[in-house]
N, CA and C atoms as a LAMMPS dump frame, in Angstrom:
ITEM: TIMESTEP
0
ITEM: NUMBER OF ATOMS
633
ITEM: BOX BOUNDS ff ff ff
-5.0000000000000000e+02 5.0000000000000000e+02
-5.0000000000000000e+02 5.0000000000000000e+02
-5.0000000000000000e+02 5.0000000000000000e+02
ITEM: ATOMS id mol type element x y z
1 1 1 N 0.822 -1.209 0
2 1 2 C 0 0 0
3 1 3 C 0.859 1.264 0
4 2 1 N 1.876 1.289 0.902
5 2 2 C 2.57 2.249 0.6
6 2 3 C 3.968 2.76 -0.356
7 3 1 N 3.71 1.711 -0.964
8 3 2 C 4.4 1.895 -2.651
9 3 3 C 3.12 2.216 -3.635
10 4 1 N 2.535 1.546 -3.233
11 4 2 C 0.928 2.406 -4.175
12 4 3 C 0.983 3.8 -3.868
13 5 1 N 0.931 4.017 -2.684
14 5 2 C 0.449 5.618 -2.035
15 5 3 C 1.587 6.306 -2.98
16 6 1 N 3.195 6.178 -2.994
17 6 2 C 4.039 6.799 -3.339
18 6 3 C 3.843 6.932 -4.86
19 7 1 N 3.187 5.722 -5.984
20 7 2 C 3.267 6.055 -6.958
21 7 3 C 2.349 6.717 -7.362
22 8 1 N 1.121 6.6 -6.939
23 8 2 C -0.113 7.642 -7.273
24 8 3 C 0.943 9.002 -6.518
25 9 1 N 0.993 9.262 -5.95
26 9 2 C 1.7 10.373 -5.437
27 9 3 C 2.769 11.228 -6.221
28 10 1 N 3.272 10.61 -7.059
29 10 2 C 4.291 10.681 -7.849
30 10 3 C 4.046 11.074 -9.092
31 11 1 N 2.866 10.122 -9.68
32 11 2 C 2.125 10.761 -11.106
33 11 3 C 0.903 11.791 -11.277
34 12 1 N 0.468 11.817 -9.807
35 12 2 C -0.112 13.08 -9.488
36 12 3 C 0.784 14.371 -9.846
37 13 1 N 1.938 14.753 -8.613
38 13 2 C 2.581 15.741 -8.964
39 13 3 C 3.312 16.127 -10.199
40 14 1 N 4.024 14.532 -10.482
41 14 2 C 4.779 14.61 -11.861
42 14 3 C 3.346 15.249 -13.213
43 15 1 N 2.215 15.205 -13.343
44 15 2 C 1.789 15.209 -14.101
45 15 3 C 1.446 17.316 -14.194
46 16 1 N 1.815 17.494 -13.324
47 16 2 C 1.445 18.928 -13.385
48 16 3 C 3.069 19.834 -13.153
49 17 1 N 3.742 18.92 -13.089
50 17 2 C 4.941 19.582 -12.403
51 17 3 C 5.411 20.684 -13.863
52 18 1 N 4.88 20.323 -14.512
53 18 2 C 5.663 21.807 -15.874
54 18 3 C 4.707 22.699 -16.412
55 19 1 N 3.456 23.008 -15.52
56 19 2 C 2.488 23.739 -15.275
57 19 3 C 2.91 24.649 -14.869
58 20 1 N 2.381 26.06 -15.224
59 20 2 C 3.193 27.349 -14.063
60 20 3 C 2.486 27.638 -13.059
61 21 1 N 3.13 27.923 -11.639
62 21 2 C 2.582 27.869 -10.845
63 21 3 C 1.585 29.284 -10.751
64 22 1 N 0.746 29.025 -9.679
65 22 2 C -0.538 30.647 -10.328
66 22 3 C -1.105 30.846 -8.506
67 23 1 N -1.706 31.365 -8.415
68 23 2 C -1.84 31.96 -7.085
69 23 3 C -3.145 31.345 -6.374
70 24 1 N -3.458 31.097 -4.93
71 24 2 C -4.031 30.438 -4.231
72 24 3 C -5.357 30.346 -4.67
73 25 1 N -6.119 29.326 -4.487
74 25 2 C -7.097 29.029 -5.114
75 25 3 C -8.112 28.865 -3.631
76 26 1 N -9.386 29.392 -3.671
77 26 2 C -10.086 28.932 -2.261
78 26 3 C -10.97 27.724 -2.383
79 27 1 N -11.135 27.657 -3.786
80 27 2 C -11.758 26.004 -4.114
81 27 3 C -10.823 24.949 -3.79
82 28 1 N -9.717 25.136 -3.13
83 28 2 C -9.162 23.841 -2.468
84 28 3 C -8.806 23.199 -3.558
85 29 1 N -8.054 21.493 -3.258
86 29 2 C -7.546 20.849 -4.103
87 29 3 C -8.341 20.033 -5.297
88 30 1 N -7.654 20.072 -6.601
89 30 2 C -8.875 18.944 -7.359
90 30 3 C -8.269 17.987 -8.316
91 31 1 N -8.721 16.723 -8.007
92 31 2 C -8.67 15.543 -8.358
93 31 3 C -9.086 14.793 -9.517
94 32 1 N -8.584 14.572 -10.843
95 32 2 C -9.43 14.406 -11.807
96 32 3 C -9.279 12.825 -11.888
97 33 1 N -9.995 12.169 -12.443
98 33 2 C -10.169 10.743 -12.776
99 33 3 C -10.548 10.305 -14.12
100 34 1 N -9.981 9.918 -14.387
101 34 2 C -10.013 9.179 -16.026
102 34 3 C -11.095 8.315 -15.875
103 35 1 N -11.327 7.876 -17.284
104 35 2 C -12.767 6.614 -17.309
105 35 3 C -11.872 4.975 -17.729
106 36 1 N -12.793 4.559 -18.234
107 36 2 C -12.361 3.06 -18.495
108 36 3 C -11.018 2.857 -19.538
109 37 1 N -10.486 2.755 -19.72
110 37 2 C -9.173 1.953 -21.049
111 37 3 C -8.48 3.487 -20.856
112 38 1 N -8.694 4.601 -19.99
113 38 2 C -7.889 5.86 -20.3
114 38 3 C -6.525 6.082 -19.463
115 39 1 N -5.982 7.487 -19.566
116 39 2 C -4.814 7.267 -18.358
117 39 3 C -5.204 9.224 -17.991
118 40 1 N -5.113 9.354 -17.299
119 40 2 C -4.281 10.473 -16.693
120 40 3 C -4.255 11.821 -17.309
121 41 1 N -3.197 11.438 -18.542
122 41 2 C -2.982 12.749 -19.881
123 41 3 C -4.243 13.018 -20.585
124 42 1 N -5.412 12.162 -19.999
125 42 2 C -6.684 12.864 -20.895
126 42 3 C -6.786 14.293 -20.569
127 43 1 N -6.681 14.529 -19.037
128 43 2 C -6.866 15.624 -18.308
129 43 3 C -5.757 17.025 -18.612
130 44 1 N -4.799 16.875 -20.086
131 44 2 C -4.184 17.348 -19.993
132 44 3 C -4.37 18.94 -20.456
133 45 1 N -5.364 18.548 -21.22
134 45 2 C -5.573 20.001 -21.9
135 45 3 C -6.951 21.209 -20.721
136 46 1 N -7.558 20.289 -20.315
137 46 2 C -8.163 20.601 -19.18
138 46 3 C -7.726 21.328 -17.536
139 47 1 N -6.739 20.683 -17.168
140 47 2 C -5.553 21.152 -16.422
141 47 3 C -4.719 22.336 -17.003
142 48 1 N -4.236 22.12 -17.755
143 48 2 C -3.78 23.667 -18.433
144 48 3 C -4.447 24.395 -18.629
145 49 1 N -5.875 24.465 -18.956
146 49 2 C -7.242 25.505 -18.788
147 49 3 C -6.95 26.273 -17.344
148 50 1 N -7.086 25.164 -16.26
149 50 2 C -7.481 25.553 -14.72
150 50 3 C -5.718 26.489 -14.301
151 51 1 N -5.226 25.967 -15.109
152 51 2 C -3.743 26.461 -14.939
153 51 3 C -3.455 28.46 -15.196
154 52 1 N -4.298 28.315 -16.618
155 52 2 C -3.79 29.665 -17.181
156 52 3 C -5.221 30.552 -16.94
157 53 1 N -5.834 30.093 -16.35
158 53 2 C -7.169 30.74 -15.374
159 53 3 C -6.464 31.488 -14.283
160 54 1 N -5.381 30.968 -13.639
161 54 2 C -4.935 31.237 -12.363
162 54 3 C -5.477 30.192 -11.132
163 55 1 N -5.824 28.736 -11.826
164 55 2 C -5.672 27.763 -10.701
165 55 3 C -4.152 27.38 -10.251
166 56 1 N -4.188 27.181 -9.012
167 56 2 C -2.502 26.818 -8.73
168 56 3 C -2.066 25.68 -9.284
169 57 1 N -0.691 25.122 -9.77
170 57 2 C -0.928 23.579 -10.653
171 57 3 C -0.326 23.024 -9.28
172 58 1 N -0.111 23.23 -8.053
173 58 2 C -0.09 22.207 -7.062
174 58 3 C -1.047 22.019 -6.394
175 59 1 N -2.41 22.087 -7.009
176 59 2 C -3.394 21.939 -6.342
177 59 3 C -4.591 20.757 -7.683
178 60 1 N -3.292 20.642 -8.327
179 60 2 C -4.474 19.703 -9.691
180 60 3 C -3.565 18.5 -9.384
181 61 1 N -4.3 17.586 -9.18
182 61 2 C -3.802 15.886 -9.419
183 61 3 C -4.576 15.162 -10.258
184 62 1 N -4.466 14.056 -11.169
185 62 2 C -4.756 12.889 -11.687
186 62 3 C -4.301 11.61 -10.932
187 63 1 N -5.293 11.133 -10.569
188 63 2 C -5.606 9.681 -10.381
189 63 3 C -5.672 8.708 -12.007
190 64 1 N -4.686 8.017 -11.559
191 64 2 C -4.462 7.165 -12.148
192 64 3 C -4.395 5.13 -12.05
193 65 1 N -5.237 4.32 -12.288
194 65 2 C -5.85 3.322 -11.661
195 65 3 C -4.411 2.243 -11.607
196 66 1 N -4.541 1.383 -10.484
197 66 2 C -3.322 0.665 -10.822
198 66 3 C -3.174 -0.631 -11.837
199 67 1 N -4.731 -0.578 -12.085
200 67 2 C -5.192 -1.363 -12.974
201 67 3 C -6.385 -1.032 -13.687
202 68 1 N -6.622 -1.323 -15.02
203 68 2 C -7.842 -0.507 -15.469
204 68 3 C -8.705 -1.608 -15.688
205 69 1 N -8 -3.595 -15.405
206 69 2 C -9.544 -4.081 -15.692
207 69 3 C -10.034 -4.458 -14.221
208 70 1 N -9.756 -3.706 -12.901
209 70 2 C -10.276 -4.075 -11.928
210 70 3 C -11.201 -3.918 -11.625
211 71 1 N -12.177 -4.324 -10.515
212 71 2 C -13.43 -3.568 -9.986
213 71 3 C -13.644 -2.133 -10.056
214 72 1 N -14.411 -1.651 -10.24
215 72 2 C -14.412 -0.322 -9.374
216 72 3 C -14.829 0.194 -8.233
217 73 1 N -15.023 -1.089 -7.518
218 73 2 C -14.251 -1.137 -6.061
219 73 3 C -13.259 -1.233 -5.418
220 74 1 N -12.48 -1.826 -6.099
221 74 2 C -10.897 -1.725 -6.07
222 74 3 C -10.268 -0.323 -6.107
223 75 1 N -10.948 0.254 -7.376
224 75 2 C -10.168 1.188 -7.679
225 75 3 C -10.64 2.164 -6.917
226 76 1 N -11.576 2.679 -6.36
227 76 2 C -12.392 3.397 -5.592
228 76 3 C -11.659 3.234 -4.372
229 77 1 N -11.224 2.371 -3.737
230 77 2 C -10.391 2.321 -2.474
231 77 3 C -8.709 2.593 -2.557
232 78 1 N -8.33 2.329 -4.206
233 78 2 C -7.22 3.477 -4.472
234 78 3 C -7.312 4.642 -4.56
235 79 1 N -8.7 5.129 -4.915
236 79 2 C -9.179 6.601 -5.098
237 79 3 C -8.698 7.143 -3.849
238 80 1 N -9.353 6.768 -2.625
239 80 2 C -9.527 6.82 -1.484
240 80 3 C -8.175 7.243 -0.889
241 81 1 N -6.816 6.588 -1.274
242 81 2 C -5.899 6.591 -0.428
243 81 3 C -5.065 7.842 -1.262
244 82 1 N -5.369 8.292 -2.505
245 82 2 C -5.032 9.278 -3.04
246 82 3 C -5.353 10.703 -2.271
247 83 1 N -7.365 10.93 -2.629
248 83 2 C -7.929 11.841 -1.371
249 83 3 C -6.933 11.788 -0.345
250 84 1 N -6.704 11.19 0.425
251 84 2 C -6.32 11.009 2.357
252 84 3 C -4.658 11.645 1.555
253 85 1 N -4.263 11.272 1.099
254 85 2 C -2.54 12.149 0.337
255 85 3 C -2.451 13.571 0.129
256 86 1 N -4.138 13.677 -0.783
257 86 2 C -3.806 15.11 -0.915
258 86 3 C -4.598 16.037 -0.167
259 87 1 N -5.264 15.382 0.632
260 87 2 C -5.962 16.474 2.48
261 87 3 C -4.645 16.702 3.046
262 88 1 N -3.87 15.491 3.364
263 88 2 C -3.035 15.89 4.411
264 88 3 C -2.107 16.962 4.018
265 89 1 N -1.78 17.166 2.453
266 89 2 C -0.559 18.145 1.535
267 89 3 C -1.534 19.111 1.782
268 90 1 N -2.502 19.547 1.78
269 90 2 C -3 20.605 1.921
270 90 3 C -4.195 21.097 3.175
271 91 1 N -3.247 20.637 4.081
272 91 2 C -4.006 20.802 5.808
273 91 3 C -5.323 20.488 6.188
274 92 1 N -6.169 19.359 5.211
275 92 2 C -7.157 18.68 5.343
276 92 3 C -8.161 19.158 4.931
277 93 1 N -7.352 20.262 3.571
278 93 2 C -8.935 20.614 3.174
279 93 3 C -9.933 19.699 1.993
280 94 1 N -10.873 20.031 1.993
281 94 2 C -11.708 18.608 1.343
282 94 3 C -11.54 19.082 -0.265
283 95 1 N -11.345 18.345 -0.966
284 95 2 C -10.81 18.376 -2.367
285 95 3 C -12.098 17.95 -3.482
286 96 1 N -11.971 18.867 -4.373
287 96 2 C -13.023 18.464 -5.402
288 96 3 C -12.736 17.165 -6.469
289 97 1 N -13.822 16.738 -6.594
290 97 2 C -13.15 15.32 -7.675
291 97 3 C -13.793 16.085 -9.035
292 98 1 N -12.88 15.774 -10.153
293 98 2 C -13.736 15.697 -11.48
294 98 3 C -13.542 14.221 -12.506
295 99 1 N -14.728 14.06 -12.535
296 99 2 C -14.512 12.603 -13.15
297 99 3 C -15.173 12.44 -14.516
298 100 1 N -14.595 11.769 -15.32
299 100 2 C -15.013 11.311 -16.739
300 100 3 C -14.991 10.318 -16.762
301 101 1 N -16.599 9.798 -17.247
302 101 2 C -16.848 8.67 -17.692
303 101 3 C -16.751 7.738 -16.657
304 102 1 N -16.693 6.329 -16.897
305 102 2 C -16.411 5.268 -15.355
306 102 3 C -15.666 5.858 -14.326
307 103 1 N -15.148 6.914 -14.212
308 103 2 C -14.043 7.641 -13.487
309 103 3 C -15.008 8.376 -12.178
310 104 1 N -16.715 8.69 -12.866
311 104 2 C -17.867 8.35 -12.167
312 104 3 C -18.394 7.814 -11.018
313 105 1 N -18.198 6.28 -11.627
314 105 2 C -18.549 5.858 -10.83
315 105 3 C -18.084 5.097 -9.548
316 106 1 N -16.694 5.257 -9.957
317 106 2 C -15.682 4.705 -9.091
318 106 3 C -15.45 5.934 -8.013
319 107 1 N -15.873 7.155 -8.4
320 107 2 C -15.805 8.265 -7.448
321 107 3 C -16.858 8.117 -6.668
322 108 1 N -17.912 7.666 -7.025
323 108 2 C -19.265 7.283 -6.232
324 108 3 C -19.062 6.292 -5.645
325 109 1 N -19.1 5.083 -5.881
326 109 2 C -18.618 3.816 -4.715
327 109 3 C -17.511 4.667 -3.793
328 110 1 N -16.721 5.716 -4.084
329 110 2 C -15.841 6.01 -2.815
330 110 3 C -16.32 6.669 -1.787
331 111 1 N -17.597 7.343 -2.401
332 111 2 C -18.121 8.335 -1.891
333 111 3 C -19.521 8.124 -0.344
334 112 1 N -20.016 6.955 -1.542
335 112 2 C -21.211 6.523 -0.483
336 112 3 C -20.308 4.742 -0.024
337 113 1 N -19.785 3.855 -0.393
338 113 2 C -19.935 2.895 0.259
339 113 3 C -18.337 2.873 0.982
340 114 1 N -17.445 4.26 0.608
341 114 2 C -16.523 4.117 1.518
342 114 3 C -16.34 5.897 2.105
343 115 1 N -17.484 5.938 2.961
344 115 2 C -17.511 6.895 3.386
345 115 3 C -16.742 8.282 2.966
346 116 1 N -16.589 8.342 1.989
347 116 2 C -15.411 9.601 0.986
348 116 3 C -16.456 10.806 1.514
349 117 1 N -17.572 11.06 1.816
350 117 2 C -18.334 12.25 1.108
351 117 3 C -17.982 13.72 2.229
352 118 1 N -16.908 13.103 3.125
353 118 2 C -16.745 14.207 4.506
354 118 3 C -15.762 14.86 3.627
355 119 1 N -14.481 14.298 3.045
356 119 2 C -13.398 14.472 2.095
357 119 3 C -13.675 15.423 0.666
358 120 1 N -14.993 15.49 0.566
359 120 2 C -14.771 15.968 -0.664
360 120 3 C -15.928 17.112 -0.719
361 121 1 N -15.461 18.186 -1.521
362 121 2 C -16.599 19.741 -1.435
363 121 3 C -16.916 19.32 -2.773
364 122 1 N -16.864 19.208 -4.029
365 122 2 C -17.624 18.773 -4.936
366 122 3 C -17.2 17.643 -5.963
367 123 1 N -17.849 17.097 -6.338
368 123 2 C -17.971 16.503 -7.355
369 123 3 C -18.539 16.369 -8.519
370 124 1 N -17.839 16.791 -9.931
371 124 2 C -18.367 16.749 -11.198
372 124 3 C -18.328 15.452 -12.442
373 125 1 N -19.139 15.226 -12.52
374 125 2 C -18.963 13.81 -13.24
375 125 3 C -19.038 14.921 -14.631
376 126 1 N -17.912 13.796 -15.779
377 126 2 C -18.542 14.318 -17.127
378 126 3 C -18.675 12.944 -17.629
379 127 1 N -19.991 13.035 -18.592
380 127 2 C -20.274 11.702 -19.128
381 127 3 C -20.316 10.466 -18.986
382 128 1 N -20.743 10.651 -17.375
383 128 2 C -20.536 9.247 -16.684
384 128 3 C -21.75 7.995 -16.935
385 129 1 N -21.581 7.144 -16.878
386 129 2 C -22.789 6.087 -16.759
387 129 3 C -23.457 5.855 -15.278
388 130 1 N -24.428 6.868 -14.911
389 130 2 C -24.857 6.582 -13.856
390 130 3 C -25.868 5.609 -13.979
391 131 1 N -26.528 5.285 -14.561
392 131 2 C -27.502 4.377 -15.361
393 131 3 C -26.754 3.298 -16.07
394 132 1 N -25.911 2.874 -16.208
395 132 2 C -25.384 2.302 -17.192
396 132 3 C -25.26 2.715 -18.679
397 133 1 N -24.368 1.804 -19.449
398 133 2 C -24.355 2.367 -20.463
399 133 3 C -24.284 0.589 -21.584
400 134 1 N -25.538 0.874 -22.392
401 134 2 C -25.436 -0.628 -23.091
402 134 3 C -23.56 -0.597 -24.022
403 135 1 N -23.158 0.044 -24.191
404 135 2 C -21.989 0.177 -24.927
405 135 3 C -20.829 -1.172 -24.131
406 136 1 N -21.341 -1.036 -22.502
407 136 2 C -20.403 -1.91 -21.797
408 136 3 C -20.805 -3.522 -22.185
409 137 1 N -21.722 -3.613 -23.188
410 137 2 C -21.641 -5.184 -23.007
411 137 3 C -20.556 -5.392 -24.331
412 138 1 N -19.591 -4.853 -24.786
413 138 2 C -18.948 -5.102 -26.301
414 138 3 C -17.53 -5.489 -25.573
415 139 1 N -17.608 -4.976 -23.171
416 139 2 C -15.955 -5.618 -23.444
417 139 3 C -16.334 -6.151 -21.963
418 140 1 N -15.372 -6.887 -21.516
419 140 2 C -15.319 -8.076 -20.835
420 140 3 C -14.371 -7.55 -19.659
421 141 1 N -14.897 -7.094 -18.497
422 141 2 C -13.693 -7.195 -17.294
423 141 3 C -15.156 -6.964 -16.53
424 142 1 N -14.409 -7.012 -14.72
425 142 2 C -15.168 -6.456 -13.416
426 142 3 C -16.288 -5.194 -14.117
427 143 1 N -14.96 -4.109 -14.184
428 143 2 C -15.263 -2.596 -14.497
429 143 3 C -16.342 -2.682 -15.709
430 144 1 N -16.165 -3.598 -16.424
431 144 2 C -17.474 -3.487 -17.784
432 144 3 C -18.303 -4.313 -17.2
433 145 1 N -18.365 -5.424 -16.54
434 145 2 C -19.785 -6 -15.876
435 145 3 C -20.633 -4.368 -15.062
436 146 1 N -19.618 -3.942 -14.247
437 146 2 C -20.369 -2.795 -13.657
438 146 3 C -20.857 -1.406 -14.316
439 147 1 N -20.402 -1.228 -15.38
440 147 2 C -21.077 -0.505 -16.191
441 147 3 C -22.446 -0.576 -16.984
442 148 1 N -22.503 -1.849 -16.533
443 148 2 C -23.828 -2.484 -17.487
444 148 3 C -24.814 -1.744 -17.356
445 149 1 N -26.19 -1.661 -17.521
446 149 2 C -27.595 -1.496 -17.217
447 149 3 C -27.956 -2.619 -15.922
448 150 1 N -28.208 -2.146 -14.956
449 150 2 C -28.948 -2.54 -13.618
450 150 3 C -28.056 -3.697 -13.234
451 151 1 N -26.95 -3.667 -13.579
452 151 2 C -25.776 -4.629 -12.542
453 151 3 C -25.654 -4.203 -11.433
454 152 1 N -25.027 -5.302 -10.812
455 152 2 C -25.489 -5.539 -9.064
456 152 3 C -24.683 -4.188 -8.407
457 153 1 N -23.247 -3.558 -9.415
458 153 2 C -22.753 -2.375 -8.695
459 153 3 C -23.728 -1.329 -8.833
460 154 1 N -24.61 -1.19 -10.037
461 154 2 C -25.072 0.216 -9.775
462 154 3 C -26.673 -0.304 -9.052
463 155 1 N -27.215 -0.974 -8.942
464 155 2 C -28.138 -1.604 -7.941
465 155 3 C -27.907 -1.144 -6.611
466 156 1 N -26.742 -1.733 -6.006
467 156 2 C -26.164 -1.514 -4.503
468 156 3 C -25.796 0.037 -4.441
469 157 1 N -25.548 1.102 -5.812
470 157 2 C -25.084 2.544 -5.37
471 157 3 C -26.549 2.956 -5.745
472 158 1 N -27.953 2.675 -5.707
473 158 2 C -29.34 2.969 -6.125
474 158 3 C -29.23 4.351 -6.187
475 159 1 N -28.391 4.949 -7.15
476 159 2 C -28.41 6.764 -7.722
477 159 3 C -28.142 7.567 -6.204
478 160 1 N -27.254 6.923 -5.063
479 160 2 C -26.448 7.631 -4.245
480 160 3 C -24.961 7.807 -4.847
481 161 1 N -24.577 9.274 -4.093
482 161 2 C -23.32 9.905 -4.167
483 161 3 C -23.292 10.514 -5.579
484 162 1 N -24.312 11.266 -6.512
485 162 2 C -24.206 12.034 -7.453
486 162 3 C -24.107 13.383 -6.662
487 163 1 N -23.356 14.23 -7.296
488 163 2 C -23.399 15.564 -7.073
489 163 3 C -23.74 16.64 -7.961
490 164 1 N -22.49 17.013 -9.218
491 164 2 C -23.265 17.709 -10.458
492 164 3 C -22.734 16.294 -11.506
493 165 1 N -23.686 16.651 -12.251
494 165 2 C -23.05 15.962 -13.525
495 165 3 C -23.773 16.521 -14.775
496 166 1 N -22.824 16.779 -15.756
497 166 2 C -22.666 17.551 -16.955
498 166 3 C -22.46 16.44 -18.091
499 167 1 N -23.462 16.139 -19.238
500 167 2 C -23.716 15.488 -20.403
501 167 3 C -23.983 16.378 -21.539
502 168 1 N -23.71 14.995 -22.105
503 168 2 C -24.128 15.014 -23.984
504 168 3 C -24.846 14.335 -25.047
505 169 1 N -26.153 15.151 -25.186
506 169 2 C -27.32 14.442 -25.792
507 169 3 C -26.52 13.184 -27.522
508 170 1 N -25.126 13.942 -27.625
509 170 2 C -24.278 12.593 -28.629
510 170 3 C -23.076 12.4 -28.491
511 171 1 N -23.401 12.179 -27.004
512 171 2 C -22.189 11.446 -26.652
513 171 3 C -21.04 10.313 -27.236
514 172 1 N -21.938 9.393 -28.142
515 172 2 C -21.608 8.315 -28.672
516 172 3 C -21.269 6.986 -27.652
517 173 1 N -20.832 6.919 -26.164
518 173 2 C -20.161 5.958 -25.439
519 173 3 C -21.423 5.226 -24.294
520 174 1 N -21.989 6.373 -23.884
521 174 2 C -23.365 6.273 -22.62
522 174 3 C -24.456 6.458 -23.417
523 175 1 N -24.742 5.091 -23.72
524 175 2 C -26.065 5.068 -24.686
525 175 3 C -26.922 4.085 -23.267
526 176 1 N -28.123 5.056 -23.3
527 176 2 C -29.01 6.095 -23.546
528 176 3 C -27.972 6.952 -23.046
529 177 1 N -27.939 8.098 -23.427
530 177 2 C -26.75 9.26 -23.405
531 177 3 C -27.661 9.991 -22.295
532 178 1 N -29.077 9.963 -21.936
533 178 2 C -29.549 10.834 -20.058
534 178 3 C -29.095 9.935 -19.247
535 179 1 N -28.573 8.613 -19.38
536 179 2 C -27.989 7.646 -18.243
537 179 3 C -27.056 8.433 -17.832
538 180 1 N -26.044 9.716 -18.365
539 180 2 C -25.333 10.29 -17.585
540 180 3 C -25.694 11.343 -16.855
541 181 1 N -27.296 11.317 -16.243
542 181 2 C -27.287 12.341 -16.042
543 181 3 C -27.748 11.653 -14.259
544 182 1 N -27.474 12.827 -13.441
545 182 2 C -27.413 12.192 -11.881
546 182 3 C -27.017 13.342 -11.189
547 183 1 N -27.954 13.323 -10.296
548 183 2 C -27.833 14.819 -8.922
549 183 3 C -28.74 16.229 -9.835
550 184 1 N -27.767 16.961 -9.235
551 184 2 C -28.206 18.315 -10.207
552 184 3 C -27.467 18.56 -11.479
553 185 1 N -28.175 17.775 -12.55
554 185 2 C -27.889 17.68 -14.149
555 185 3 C -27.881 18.489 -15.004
556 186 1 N -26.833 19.011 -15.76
557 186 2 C -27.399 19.928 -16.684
558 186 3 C -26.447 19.508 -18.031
559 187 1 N -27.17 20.055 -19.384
560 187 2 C -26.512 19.424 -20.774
561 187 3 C -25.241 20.286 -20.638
562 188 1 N -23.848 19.819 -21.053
563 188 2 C -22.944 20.576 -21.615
564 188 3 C -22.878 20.989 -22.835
565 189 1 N -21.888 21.184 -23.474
566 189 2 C -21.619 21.482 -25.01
567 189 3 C -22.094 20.015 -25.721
568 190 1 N -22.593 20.167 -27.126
569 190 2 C -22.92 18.872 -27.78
570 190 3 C -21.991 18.696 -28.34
571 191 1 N -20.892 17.683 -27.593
572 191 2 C -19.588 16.892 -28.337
573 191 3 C -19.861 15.858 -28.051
574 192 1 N -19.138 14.704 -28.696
575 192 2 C -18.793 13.435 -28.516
576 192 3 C -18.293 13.056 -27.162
577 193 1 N -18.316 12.14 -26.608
578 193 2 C -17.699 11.082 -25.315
579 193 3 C -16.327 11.659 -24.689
580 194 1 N -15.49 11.392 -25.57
581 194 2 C -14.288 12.154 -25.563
582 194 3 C -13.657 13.923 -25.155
583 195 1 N -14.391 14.252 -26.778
584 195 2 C -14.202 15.863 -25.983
585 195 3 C -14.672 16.435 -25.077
586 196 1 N -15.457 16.011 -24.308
587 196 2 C -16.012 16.271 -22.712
588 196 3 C -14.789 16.545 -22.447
589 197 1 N -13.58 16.146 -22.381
590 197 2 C -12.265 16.429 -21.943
591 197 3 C -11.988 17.482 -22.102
592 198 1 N -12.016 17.8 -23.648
593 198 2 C -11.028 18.747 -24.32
594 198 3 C -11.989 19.74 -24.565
595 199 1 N -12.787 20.08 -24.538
596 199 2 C -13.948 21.129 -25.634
597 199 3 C -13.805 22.163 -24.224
598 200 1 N -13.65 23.466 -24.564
599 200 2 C -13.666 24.737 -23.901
600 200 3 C -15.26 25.32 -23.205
601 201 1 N -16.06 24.855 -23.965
602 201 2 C -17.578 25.241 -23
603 201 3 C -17.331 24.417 -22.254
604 202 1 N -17.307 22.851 -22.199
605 202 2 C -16.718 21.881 -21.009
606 202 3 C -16.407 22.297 -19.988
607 203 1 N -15.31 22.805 -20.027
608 203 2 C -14.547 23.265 -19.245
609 203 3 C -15.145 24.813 -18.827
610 204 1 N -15.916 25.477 -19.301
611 204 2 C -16.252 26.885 -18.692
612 204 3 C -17.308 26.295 -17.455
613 205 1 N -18.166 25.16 -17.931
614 205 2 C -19.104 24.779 -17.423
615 205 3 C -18.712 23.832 -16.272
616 206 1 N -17.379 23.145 -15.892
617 206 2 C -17.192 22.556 -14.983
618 206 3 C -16.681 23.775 -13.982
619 207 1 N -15.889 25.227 -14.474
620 207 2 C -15.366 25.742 -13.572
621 207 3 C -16.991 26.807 -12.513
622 208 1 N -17.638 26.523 -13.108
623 208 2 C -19.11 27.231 -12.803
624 208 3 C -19.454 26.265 -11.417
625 209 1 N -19.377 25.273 -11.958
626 209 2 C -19.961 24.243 -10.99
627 209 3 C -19.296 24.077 -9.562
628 210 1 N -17.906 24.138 -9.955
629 210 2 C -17.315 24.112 -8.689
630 210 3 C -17.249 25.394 -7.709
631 211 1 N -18.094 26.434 -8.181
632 211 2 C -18.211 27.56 -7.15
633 211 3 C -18.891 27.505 -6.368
């Protein structure tokens, strides 16, 4: 565990470390999470947004899974030990998550079935499968059984631990594409699955949310 802790720790900072640094932020620390088959550098063009805004870049981390065909219970309890890393770097203040795609829902199992929700001031899902998404029956692991439509993970999270979440009526990935919608919902820009990442209303619309 604590060679885990050190390497999430490591590709957290390393991933922002050539970011310029920018001045204190009162939204506290934020945490982004990749979705299924992704890594990390999705968040890259997104992070440099929050960067040249005047977010501080020692206050942006990526979570990165130590495995991407595990549960997302598994990974949700790596989530977990990331959070508890970056409260303590920043005197325990509660850190925002932003998550794409399965990155979702693994923030939610952390949230409600491992008590995460004291740890964290917001959470933004983009394009997550809170509902499932039929797209998950084309691949085969834990993480795609739980993506399904009414599998036993999103059964046991019965639409607890949404906060905002921001969709796309063509998405292409979360079919029915309102399955991503959960808590206080609203449409983003109409892009594809993907540019939820990269697309600039995206991003105007996640920095709204977190105020």
């Amino acid at each position: 565990m604590k060679k885990l802790l050190a390497r999430l720790a490591f590709v957290a900072s390393a991933a922002v470390a050539a970011l310029a640094p920018a001045t204190a932020s009162a939204n506290g620390p934020i945490i982004f999470v990749h979705g299924y088959s992704g890594s990390g550098s999705n968040w890259d063009i997104m992070a440099s947004r929050f960067v040249a805004s005047g977010y501080p870049s020692n206050q942006l981390y990526k979570f990165d899974y130590a495995s991407l065909v595990n549960s997302n219970m598994v990974s949700a309890s790596q989530l977990g030990s990331l959070v508890n890393t970056v409260r303590a770097r920043h005197g325990n203040a509660k850190v925002n998550i932003i998550a794409h795609s399965n990155g979702g829902l693994v923030t939610r199992w952390y949230l409600v079935m491992q008590n995460g929700q004291s740890n964290v001031r917001r959470f933004i899902s983009l394009g997550s499968p809170h509902s499932g998404t039929t797209w998950a029956y084309a691949c085969v692991s834990p993480a795609c059984f739980e993506m399904r439509p009414l599998s036993t993970f999103l059964i046991t999270l019965a639409g607890r631990g949404c906060d905002r979440s921001l969709w796309s009526l063509v998405d292409g990935i979360i079919i029915p594409a309102s399955s991503a919608a959960c808590g206080q919902s609203r449409l983003t820009s109409q892009v594809n699955h993907l540019a939820l990442l990269t697309d600039a209303g995206v991003y105007n619309d996640v920095r709204r949310e977190l105020q």
